[in-house]
C-alpha positions, -999 to +999 in steps of 0.1 A: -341+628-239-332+595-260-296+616-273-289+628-232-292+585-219-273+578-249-248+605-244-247+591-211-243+555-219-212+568-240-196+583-212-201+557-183-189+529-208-162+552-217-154+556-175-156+518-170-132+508-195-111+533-177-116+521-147-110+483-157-079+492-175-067+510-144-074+480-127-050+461-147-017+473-140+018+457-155+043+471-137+034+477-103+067+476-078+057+457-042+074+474-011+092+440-009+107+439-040+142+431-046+165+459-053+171+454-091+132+453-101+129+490-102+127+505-134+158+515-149+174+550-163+159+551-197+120+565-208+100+535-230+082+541-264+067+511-280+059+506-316+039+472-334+052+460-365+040+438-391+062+414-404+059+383-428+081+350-433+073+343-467+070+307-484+067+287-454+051+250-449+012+255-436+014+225-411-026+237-404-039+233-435-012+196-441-036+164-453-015+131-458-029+127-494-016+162-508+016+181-513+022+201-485+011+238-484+032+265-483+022+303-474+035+332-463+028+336-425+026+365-410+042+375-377+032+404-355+060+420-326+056+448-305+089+466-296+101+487-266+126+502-269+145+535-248+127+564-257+124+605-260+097+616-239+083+656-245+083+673-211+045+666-197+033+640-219+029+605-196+041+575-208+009+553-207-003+527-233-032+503-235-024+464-244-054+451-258-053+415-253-085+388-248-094+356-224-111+329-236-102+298-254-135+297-281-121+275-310-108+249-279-139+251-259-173+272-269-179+276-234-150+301-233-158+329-253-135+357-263-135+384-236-114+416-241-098+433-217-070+460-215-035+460-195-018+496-187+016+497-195+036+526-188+058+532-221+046+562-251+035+545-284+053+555-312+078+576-291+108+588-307+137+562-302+169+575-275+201+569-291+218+585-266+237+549-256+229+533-290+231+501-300+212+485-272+214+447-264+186+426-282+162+408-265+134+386-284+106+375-261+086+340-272+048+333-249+035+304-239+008+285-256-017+302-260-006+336-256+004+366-275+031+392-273+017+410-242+019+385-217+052+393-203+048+428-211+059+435-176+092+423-178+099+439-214+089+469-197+115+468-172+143+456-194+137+480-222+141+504-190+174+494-183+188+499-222+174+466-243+152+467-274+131+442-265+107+425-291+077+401-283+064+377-305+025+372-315+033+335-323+002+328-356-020+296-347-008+301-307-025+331-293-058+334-274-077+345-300-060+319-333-095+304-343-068+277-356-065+265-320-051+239-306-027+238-340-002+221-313+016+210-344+022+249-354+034+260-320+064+227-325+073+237-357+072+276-362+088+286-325+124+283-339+113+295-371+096+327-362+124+332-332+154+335-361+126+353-387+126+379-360+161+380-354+169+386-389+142+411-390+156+427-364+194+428-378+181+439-406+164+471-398+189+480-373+211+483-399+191+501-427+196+537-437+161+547-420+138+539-398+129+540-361+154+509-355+181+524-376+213+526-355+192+513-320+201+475-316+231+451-318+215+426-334+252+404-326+242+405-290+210+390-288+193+373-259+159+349-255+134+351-233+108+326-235+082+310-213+065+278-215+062+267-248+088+298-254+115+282-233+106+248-257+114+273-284+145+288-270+158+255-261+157+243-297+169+278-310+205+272-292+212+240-302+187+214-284+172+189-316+140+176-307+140+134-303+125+108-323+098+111-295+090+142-301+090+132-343+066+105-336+042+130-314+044+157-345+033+124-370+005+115-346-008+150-347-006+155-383-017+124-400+018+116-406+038+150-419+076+146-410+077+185-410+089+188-382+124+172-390+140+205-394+139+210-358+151+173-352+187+161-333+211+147-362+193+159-391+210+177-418+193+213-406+208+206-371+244+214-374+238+247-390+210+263-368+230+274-337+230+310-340+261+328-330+243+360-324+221+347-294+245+349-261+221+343-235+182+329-223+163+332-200+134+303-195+107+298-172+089+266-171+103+250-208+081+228-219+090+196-234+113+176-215+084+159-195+067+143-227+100+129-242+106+161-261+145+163-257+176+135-248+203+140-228+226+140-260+205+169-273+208+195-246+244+186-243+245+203-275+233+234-260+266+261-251+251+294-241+242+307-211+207+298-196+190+312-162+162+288-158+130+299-134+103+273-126+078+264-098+087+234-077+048+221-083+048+229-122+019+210-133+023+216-171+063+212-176+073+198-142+097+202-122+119+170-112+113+154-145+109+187-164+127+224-157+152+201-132+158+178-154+167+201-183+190+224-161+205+194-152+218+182-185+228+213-202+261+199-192+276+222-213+263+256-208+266+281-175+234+278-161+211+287-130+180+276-119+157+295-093+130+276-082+100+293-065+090+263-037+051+258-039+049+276-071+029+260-102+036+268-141+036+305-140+063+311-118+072+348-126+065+349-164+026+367-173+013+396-161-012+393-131-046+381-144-067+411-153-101+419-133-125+404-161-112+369-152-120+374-111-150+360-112-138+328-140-111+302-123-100+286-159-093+318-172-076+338-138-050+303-138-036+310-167-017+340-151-021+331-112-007+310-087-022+294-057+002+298-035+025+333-049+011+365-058+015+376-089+035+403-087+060+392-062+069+370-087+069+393-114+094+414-091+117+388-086+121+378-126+128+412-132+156+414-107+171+384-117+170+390-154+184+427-149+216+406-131+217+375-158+211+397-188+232+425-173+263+401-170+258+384-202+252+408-224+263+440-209+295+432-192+283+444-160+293+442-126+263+425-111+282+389-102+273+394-063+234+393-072+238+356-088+265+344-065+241+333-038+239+306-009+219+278-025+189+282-004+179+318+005+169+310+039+198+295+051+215+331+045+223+350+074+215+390+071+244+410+092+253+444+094+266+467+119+252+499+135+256+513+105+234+497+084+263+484+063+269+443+055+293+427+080+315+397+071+295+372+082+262+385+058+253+359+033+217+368+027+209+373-007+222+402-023+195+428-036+165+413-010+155+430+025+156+407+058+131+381+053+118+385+018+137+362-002+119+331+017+104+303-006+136+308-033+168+288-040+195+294-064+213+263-084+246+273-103+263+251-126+291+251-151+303+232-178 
């Protein structure tokens, strides 16, 4: 009788994780969606690889009184990538990620939960239309390298490898949280580690990345504390504010002076390789992080996404303010009107944080569903990324009346757009309400 209830606790735990992880979908398409969020040509593997930076400076473990530590750190990415898919076999896989902020606040335990992605692990790699672009994918703070798994998803889709960063001492479960000082140093650091990673296998004589990724045309996706590590990836030195901040938090360590404006790191860091980013919410520019002479030194291309109510990086004074002064760089910035910090970047919050509001804002919004905005990232990065690093044809879908309501949808009896349309290319009558579109150039 005792091995029957036990079988059957087996099986009805084994049904509710199901169930939960079924209730946790990534990739969901709305009916509303705009026309370039549907998943692309190509079938998805994924693969996780293990990776370490050796000999770098522990900023953790730093004590004013000692020589500072040095170890080698190591950095976890999972890749998708286009993909060979046998005949019957589903592409599903399980991201296993966690909620719950213990080493900030005891109250906030670890809680794991599941997200369904639809790509086959370990999948053989389609080099049918090899090399693919490169895209590296940086989360906010904390994180990990699932939390935009949506939009990796959909990009790998289209012909990317895309690679997502588990930042070390940032991620939900890093019992070295808050380690602030680790996310300001390493982002830059573990970006170009990965990059070179990346080149490197791509060009090996084996291996699943052998042949699969142009490693020379490289672009950035980071959100949050991501876009602060884009941003100082391309060219953006962080200010004597931001140098003083780092001292405060470490008892002093000028560490973080390889990242700084005008030091002697600065001039060599900008990486040819990286033609394009893409940044929602970049955090920084709000707290002093960057000067105006510092994101002039930025050149590449940037589409910039925020919230016009973003309570972590702001908006005026923040994302605004940065897209303003990247004076020399082609830029965008789409602004979701009402929206908060999340504005298009995680995945919608999983079902174990319904019934716990701390943990469900980290992914929501109060005002935009989830997934709408998840829809329109992925339709506006298949346009930026598809110009910029694919030489593709998609200028009409970023060449948009400012504000998307002000566009006038027109077409004639036969459903085809008349001369005087200037709704926004790619969205159905009415759906691209609560959006505007800034374009600048150099």
């Amino acid at each position: 009788m005792k091995a029957k209830f036990a079988l059957l606790i087996i099986v009805f735990l084994s049904l509710t994780t199901l169930v939960l992880a079924e209730d946790n979908p990534t990739n969901d398409l709305r009916p509303d969606a705009p026309e370039l969020a549907a998943r692309g040509m190509y079938d998805i593997g994924v693969r996780t690889l293990e990776l370490v930076n050796p000999d770098q400076i522990d900023i953790v473990s730093y004590t004013p009184d000692a020589e500072t530590p040095r170890y080698d750190r190591p950095i976890t990415v999972e890749v998708w990538y286009p993909a060979v898919i046998p005949e019957g076999v589903e592409q599903v896989d399980l991201y296993q990620s966690t909620l719950g902020r213990p080493a900030i606040d005891p109250s906030r335990p670890l809680i794991p939960f599941t997200w369904t992605g639809a790509a086959l692990r370990d999948a053989e790699p389609d080099n049918s239309n090899a090399p693919y672009p490169l895209l590296i994918v940086s989360h906010g703070w904390p994180g990990n390298r699932y939390l935009m798994s949506h939009l990796a998803e959909n990009l790998a889709s289209k012909g990317y490898v895309v690679v997502s960063i588990d930042h070390l001492d940032s991620r939900y479960d890093d019992p070295t949280l808050p380690a602030f000082q680790s996310t300001l140093l390493n982002r830059r650091l573990d970006i170009l580690f990965v990059l070179n990673e990346m080149a490197a296998m791509s060009t090996a004589d084996d291996g699943f990345l052998a042949g699969l990724l142009d490693a020379d045309n490289t672009g950035l996706i980071g959100y949050s504390m991501g876009g602060y590590g884009a941003l100082n990836t391309t060219g953006a030195g962080v200010s004597e504010a931001a140098m003083g901040f780092f001292g405060q938090i470490t008892g002093g360590s000028d560490a973080l002076s390889v990242n700084q404006a005008g030091s002697e790191t600065y001039a060599d860091w900008r990486d040819e390789r990286i033609k394009a980013v893409m940044a929602f919410a970049p955090w920084g520019m709000n707290f002093g992080i960057w000067d105006v002479e510092a994101l002039a030194a930025v050149d590449v291309p940037y589409f910039l996404v925020a919230g016009s109510q973003d309570e972590v990086a702001g908006y005026e004074i923040g994302t605004r303010a940065i897209f303003e002064n990247l004076v020399n760089s082609d830029r965008y910035l789409l602004t979701l009107m009402g929206a908060g910090h999340n504005s298009g970047a995680p995945n919608p919050a999983p079902v174990e944080a319904a019934d716990n509001a701390a943990e469900f804002s980290h992914f929501a919004d109060s005002v935009w569903d989830t997934t709408r905005q998840n829809n329109i990232a992925e339709h506006f990065a298949t346009a930026f990324f598809g110009i910029q690093l694919k030489d593709e044809d998609l200028g009409a879908y970023l060449d948009l009346v400012e504000v998307a309501t002000d566009g006038v949808y027109a077409v004639d009896d036969d459903g085809n757009f008349t001369e005087e349309n200037t709704y926004w290319m790619g969205f159905a009558p009415e759906t691209a309400r609560g959006l505007t579109l800034q374009h600048q150039t150099p």
